[in-house]
C-alpha positions as CSV (number, residue, x, y, z in Angstrom):
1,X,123.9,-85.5,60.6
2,X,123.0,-84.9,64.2
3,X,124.2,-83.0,67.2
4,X,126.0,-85.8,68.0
5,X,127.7,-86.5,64.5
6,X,128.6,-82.7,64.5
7,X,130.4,-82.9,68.2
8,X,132.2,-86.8,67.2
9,X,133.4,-84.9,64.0
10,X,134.7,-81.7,65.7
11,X,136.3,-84.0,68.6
12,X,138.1,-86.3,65.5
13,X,138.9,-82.8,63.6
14,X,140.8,-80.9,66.3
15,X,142.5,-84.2,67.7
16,X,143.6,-86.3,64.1
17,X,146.4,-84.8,62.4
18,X,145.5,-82.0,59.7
19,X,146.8,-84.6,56.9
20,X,144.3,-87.2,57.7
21,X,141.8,-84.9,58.4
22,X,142.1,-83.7,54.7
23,X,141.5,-87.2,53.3
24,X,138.7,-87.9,55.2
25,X,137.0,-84.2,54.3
26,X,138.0,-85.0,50.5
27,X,136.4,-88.7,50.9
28,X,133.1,-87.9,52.6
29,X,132.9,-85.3,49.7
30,X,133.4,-87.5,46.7
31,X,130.8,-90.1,48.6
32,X,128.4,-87.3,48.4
33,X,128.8,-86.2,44.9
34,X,128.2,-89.7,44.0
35,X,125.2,-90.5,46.1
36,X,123.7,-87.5,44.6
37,X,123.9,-87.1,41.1
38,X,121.2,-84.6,40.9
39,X,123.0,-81.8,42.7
40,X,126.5,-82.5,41.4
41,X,124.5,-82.4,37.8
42,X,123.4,-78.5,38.9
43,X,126.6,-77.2,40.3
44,X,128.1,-78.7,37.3
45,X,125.8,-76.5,35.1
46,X,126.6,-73.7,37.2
47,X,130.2,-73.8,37.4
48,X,129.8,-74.1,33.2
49,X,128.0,-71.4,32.9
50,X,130.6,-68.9,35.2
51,X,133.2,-70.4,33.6
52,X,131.8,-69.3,29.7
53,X,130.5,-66.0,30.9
54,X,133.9,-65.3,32.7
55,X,135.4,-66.4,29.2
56,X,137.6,-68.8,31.2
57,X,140.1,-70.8,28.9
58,X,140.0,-74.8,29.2
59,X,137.5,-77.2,31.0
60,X,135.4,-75.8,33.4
61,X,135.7,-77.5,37.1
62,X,133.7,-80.3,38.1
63,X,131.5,-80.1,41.5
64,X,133.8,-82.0,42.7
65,X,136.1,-79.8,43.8
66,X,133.1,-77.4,44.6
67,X,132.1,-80.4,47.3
68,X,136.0,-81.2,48.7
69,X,136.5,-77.2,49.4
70,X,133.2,-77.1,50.6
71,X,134.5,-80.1,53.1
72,X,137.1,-78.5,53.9
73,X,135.5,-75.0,54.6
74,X,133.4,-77.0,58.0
75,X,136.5,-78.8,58.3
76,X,138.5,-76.0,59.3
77,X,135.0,-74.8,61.3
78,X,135.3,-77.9,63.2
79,X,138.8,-78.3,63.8
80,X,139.5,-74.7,65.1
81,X,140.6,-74.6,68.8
82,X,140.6,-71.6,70.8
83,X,144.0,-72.4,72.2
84,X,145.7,-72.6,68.8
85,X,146.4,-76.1,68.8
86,X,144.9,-76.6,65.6
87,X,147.4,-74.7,63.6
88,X,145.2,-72.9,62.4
89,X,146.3,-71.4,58.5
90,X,146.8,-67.7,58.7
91,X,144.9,-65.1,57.3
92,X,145.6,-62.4,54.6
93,X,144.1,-59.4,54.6
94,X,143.6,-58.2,50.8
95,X,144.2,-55.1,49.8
96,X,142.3,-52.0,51.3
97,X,140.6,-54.0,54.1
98,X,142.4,-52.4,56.3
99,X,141.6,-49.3,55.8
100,X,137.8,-50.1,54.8
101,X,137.5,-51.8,58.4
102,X,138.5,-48.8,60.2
103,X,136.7,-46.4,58.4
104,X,133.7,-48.2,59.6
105,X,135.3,-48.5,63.2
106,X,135.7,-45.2,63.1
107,X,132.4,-44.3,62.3
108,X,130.9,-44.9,65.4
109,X,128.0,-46.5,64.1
110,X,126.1,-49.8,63.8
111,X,127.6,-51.7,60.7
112,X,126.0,-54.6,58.3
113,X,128.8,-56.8,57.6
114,X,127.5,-58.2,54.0
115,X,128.9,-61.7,52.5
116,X,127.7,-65.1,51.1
117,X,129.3,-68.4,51.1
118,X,132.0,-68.3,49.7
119,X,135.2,-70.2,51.1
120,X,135.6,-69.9,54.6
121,X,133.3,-67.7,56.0
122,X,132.4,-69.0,59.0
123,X,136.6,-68.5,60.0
124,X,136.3,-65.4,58.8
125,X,133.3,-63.8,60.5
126,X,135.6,-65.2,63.4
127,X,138.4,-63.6,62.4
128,X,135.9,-60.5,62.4
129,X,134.5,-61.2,65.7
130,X,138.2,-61.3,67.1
131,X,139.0,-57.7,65.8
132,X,136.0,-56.3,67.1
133,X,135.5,-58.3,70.8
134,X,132.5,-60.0,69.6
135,X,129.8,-59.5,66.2
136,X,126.4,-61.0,65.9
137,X,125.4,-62.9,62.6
138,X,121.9,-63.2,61.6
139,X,121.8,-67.5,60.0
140,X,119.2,-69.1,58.9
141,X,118.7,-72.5,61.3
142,X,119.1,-76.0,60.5
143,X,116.4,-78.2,60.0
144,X,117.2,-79.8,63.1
145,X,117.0,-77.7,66.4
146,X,119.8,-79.8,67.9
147,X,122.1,-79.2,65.2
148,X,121.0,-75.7,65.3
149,X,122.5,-75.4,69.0
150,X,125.6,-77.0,68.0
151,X,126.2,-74.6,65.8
152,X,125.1,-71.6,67.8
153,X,127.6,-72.7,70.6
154,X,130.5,-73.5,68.3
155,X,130.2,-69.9,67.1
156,X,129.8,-68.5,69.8
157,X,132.8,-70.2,71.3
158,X,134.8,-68.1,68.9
159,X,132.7,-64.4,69.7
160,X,129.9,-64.7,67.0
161,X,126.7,-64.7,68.7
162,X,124.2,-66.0,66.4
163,X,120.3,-64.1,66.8
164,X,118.2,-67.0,67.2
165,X,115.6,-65.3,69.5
166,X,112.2,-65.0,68.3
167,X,112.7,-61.9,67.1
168,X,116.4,-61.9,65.5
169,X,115.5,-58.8,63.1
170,X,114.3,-56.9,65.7
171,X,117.2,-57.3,67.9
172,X,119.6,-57.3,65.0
173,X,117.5,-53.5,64.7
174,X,118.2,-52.6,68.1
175,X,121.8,-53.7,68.4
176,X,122.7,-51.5,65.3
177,X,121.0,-48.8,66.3
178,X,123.4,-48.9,69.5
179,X,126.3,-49.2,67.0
180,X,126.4,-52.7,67.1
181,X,128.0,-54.9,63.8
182,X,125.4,-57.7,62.7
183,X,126.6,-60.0,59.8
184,X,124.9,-60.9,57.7
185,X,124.5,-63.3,54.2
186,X,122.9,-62.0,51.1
187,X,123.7,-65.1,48.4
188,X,120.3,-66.8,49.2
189,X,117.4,-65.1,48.6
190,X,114.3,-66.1,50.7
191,X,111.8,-65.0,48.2
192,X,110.9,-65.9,44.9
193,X,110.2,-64.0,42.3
194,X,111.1,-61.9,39.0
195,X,114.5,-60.6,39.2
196,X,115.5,-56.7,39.7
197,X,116.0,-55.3,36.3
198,X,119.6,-55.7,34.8
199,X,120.1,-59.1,37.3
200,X,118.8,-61.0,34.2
201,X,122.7,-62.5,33.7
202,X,123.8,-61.6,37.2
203,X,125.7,-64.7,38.9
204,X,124.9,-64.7,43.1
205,X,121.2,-63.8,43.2
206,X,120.8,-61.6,46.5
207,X,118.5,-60.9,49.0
208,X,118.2,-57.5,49.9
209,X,117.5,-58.0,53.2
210,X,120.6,-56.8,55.2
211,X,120.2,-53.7,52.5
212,X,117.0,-52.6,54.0
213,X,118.0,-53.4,57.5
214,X,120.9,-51.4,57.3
215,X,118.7,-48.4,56.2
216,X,116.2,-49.1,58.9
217,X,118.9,-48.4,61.4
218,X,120.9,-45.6,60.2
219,X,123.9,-47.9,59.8
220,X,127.0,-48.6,57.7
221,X,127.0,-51.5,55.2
222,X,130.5,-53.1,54.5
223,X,130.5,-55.9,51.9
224,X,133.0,-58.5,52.0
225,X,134.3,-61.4,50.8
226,X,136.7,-64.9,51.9
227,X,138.4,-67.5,49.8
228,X,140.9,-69.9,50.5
229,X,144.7,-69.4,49.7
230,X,146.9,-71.2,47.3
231,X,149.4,-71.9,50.7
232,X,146.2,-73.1,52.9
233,X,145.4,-69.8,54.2
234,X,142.4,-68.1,53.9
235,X,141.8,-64.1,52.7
236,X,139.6,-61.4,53.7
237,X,138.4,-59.0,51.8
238,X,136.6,-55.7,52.6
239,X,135.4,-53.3,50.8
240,X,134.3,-49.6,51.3
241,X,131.7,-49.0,53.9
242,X,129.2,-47.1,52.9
243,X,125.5,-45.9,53.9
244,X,121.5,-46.0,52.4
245,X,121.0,-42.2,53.0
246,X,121.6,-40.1,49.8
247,X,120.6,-36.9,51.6
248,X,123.9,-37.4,53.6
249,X,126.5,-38.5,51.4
250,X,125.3,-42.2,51.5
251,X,124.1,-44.1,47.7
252,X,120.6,-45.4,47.0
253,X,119.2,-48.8,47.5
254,X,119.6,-50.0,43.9
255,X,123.6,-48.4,43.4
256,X,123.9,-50.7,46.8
257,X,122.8,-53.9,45.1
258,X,124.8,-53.2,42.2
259,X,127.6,-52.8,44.5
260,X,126.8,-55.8,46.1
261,X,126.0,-57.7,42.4
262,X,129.3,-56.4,41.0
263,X,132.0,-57.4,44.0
264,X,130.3,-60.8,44.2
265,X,129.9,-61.9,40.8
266,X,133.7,-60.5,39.9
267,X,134.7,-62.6,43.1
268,X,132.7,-65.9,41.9
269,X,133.8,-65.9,38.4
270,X,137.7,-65.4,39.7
271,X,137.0,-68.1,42.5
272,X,134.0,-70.2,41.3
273,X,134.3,-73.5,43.4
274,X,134.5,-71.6,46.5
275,X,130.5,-70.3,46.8
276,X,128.3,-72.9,48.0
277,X,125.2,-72.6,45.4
278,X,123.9,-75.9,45.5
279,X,121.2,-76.8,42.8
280,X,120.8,-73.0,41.3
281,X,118.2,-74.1,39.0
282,X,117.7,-70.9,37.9
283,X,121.9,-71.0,36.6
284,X,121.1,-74.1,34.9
285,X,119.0,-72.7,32.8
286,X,120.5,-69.5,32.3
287,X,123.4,-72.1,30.9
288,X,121.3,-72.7,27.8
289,X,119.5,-70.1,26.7
């Protein structure tokens, strides 16, 4: 889809009533499991797998409804309005978020907010850059450099200024060091190769990246996690802050990833049609071995 596509969508998702907007999101999503069989065939696999190693009673889920909450999660991205008009669900806060967001408000310092896809994280770093005045999120672009500016401007319409510089590590390294917040997601690794010891049967492999950037800078990392509601509204959860500097109280790199590994693996076998893993090979065959 285009620029174009992505602004006719938006337009038709914040001026059709939520109800038709649903079946639309929920038909474009069944056309696209069908028109690609491959990928449905992976998350499939995937959601099988979770569902065995989380010893889940009864079918496992289909990619199906992996794709329709998927469609809804850029749904909702689209159709938000600044004014409200949307009606836009309400958010939850789950338990000790609260507290775990202003101990890292309090702190003074630059904070890595950590996450992966998983339900509606876009509205939720929005949700984040509302409480704070403003965060910046480090994204990988689209393929297309007019879809990428779509999406840079619809985010930042809402306070998340995406770093699309040249450099977008290197400012994200500044910023923090001024006690800046960068967010940041860790579910898709950009490197290949052999998995950290004990990851063997993890679920969301990571990238480590926000990890090391975090140490770089001196800053806080605070992991966190979205899903969608059983009422249509969406929850946030954060958990404790912490730092990369065991000489001062902080944990070491690898009791970080574990961290990491443990709160999003317990999230994805509770909630495993809400993270967007498409074709996880690598899950596919961990299915069968």
């Amino acid at each position: 889809m285009t620029d174009t596509g992505y602004s006719l969508a938006s337009l038709l998702a914040r001026r059709l009533p939520r109800r038709m907007t649903d079946v639309l999101a929920e038909s474009f999503s069944d056309i696209y499991v069908l028109t690609h069989p491959g990928q449905a065939r992976a998350v499939d696999s995937n959601l099988a797998w979770i569902w065995a190693q989380a010893e889940r009673e009864g079918p496992p889920p289909r990619a199906r409804a992996t794709y329709r909450t998927f469609g809804r999660a850029v749904r909702d991205f689209l159709a938000h309005d600044r004014a409200g008009a949307d009606g836009a669900p309400r958010v939850v806060l789950a338990d000790g978020t609260e507290d775990a967001l202003a101990r890292a408000r309090a702190s003074g310092r630059g904070t890595v907010l950590v996450s992966g896809h998983f339900g509606p994280w876009e509205r939720a770093l929005q949700w984040l850059a509302s409480e704070l005045g403003g965060v910046d999120a480090l994204a990988a672009p689209h393929r297309f450099a007019a879809v990428e500016r779509f999406f840079v401007r619809r985010r930042a319409a809402f306070g998340v200024r995406t770093l699309c510089d040249t450099r977008p590590v290197q400012t994200a390294l500044q910023n923090l060091k001024k006690g800046g917040w960068i967010a940041a997601l860790a579910d898709r690794p950009r490197r290949s190769g052999p998995a950290p010891r004990g990851a063997e049967d993890a679920i969301v492999p990571l990238d480590c990246g926000p990890l090391f950037l975090a140490r770089r800078a001196g800053a806080l990392v605070l992991p966190g996690v979205s899903r969608f509601t059983s009422d249509g509204g969406y929850e946030v959860r954060l958990d404790d802050p912490f730092s990369l500097d065991p000489d001062r109280g902080g944990i070491t790199l690898p009791e970080a990833r574990g961290r990491l590994q443990r709160l999003f693996d317990d999230h994805v076998r509770m909630y495993p049609t809400q993270w967007f893993a498409w074709g996880q090979e690598r899950r596919a065959r961990s299915a069968v071995r």
